[in-house]
VEXTI-797746 format. One record per atom (N, C-alpha, C, O, CB): residue in three letters; y, z, x. Coordinates in steps of 0.02 Angstrom, whole numbers, plus 50000, padded with zeros to 5 digits. Each point is the difference from the previous one (the first is absolute). Glycine has a CB too. Layout:
residues N
alaYZX
...
***
This chain:
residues 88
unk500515051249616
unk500664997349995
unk500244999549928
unk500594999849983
unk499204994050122
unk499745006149858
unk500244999649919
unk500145007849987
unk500375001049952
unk498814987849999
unk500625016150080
unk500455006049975
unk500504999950026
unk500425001549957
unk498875004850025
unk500934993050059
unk500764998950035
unk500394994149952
unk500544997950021
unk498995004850121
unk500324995749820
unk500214992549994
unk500264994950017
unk500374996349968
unk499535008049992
unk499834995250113
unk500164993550018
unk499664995849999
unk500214996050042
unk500315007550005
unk498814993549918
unk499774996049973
unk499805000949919
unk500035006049987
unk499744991950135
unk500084999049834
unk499714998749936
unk499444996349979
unk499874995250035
unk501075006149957
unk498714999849961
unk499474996049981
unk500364996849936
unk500265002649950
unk498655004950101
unk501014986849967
unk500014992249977
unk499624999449910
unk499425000949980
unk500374994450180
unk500555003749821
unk499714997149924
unk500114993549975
unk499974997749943
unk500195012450026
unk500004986950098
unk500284992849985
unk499424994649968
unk499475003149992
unk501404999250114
unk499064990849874
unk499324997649968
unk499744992450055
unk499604995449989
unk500865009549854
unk500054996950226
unk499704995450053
unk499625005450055
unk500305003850038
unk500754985749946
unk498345009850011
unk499585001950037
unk499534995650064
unk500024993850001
unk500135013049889
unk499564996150147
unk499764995850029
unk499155005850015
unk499925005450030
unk501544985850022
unk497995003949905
unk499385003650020
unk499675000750068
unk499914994750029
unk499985002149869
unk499905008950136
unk499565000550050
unk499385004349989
unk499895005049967
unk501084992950097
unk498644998049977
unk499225002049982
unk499905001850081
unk500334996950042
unk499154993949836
unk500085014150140
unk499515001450065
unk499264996949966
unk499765001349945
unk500925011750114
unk499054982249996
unk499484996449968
unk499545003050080
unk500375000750048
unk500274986149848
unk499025013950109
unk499344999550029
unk499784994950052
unk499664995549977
unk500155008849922
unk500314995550157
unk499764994150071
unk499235002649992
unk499745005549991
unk501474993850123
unk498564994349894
unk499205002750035
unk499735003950035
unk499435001849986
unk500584991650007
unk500345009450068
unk500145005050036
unk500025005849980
unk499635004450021
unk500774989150021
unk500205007749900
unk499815005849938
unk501055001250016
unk500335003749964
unk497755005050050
unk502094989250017
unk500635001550005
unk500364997649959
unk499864994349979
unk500005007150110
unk500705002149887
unk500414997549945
unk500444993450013
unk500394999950048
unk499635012349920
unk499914983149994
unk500674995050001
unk500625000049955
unk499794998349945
unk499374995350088
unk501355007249963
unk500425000049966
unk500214993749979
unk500104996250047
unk500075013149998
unk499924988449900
unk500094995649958
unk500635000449956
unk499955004949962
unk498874994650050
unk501714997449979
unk500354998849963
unk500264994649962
unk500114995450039
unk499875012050016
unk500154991549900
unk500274996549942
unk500634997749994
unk500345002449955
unk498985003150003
unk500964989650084
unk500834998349996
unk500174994949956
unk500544997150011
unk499615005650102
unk499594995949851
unk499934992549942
unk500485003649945
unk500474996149993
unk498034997950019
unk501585011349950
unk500575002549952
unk500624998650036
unk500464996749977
unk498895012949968
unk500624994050134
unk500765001850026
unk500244993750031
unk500595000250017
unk499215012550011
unk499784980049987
unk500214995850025
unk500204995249959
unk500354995250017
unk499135008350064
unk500234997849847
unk500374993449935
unk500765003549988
unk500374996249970
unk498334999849939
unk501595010350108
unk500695001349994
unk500415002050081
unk500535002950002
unk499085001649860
unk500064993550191
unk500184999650066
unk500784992349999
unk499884994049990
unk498435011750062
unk502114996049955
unk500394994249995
unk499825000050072
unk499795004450037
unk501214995449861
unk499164993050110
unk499884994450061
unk500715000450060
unk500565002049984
unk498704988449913
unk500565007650163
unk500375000250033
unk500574994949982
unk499824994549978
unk499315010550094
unk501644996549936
unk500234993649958
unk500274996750065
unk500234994449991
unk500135010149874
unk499684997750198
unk500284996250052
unk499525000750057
unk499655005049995
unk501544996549965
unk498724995250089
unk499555000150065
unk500305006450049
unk500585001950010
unk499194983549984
unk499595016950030
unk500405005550073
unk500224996050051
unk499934994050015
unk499295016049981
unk501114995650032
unk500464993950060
unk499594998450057
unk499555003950018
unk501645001149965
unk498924989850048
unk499384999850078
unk500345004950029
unk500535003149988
unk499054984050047
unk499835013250024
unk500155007350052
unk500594998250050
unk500375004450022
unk498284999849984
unk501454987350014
unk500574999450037
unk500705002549970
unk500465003050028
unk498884987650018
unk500585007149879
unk500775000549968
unk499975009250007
unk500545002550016
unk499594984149871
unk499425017150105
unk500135007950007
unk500205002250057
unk500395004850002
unk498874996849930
unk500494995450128
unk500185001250066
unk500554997750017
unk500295003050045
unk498774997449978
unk501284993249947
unk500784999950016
unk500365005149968
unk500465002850028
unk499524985649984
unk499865012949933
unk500425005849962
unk499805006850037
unk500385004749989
unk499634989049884
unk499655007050152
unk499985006550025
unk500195001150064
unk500145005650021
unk499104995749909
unk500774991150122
unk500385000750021
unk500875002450028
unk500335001550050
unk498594994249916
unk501095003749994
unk500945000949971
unk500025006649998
unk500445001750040
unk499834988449875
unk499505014450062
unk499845004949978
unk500375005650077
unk500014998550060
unk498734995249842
unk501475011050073
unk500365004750044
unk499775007350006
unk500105003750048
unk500804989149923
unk498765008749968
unk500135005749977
unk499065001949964
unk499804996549954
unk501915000750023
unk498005006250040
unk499135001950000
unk499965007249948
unk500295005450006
unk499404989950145
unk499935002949808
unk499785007249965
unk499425001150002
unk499684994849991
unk501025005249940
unk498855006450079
unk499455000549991
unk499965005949944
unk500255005649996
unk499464989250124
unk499825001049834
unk500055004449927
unk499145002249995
unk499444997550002
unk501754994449920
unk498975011150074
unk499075006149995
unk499855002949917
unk500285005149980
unk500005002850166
unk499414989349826
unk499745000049938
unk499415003549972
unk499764998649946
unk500744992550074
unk499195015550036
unk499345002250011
unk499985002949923
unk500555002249986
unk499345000550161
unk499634997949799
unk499855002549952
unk500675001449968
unk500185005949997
unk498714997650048
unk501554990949926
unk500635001449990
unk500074994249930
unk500564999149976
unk499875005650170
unk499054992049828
unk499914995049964
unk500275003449923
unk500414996649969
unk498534997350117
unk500895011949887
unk500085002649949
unk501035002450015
unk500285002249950
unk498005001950027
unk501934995650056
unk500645000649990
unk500414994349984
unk500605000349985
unk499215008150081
unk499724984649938
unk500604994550003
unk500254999749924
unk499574998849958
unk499914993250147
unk501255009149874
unk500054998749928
unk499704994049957
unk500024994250022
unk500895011550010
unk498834995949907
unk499854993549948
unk500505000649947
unk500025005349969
unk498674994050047
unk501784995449967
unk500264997749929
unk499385002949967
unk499424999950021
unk501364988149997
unk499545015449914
unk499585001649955
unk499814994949955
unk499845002249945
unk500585007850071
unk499544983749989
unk499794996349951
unk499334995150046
unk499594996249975
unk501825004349943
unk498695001950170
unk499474995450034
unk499435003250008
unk499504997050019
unk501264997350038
unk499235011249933
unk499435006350008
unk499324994250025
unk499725000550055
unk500775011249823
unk499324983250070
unk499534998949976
unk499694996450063
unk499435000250023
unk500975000349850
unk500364995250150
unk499654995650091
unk499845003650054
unk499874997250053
unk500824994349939
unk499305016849999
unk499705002250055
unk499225003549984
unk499765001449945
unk501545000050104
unk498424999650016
unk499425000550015
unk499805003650064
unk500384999050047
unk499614991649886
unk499545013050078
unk499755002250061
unk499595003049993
unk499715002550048
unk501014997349996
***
């Protein structure tokens, strides 16, 4: 996908380390490191809504879309200045 260019490699200086460590078993564990990306994670600033208040609102509701997103992640546009909050 990077010859096509629809993705890029990142030179940004928030990283997040992963290690494959070794189970006793001999199988790999994957291990990662979220302690850099979670001291600049801003916080939720308001509560999610309960599931009743969603179900009245969706109640109301008239009109249904079904949106299909299959391997379609690299098309969603980024502001060129947010590059840095995405990940995958």
């Amino acid at each position: 996908m990077e010859d096509h260019r629809k993705i890029k490699i990142s030179c940004l200086p928030i990283v997040t380390p992963i290690l494959l460590v070794p189970k006793p078993d001999g199988t790999p564990l994957l291990c990662v490191d979220y302690q850099g990306s979670n001291k600049i994670t801003i916080k939720n600033k308001y509560p999610l809504p309960l599931m009743r208040q969603l179900r009245s609102w969706l109640g109301k509701a008239t009109i249904f879309i079904k949106l299909v997103l299959n391997n379609s992640d690299y098309l969603v546009y980024i502001v060129e200045g947010d590059a840095w909050k995405t990940a995958f």
